[in-house]
N, C-alpha and C positions, 0 to 999 in steps of 0.2 A: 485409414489413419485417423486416431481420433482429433479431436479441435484441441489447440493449445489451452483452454482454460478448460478443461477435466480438472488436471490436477488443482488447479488454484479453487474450484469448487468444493474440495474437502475440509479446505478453511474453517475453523469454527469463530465464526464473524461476532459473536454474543450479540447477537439482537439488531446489526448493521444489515446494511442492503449493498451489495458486491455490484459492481459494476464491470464488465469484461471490454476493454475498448479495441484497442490492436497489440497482439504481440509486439514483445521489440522495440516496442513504441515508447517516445517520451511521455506521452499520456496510452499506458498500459491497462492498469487498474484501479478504481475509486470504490472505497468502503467510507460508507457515508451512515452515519448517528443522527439521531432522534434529536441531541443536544448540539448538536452543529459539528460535530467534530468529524474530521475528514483524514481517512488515512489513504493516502495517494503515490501511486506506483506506477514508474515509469523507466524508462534504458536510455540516456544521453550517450549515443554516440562518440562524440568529443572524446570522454573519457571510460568508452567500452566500461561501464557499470551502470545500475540497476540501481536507482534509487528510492528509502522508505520516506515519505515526508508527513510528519503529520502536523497535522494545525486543527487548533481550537474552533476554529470559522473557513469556513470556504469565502471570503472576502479578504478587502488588502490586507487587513490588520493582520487576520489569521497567518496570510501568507508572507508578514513582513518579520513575524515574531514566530517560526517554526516553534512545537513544541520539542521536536526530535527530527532529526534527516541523517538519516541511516545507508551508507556504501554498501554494495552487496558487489565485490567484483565475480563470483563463480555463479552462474544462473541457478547449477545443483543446491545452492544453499537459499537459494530467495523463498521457496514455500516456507520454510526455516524459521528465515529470519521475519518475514511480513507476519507467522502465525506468533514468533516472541514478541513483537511489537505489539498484536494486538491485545494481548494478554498483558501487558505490562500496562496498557490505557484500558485497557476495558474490563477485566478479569476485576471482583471486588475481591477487594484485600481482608 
C-alpha cells in the first residue's frame, strides 16, 4: 500500500516546502513560503470536512485575519482544491 501523501506530492507547491504531518489529521499538511505565508491543511472531525487555510504569517495575527479558509467536504476533491488555492496565492498573475 503506498503512504497516503504520494498523491499530495505531485503538488506543484512554486517554490514552498510541503510538509506531510498525519492523515485525517487536524494538522494534516503545511506549505510554507520564503515570505511567511502558510497554506495549512487539516480534517476537523466535528464537521467531517477537510479544511484550506491560509494566512500571511504563521503567528496570531496571521491566524486571527485568515487570508482564505476553504471547506472541502469530499476527500476526492482536496488535491483539487489545495492545488487551486495554491495558484491563486502563488501563481504570478
Amino acid at each position: 500500500m503506498k503512504p497516503w501523501c504520494d498523491d499530495y506530492s505531485k503538488l506543484d507547491i512554486v517554490d514552498g516546502k510541503i510538509k506531510f504531518i498525519l492523515e485525517d489529521d487536524e494538522d494534516m499538511i503545511e506549505i510554507r513560503y520564503m515570505d511567511g505565508m502558510l497554506i495549512d491543511v487539516g480534517y476537523i472531525e466535528e464537521t467531517r470536512a477537510y479544511y484550506i487555510t491560509v494566512v500571511v504569517s504563521n503567528d496570531i495575527n496571521g491566524w486571527e485575519n485568515p487570508l482564505e479558509e476553504c471547506e472541502v467536504k469530499n476527500k476526492v476533491d482536496l488535491i483539487s482544491k489545495i492545488q487551486e488555492t495554491i495558484y491563486k496565492y502563488r501563481k504570478e498573475k
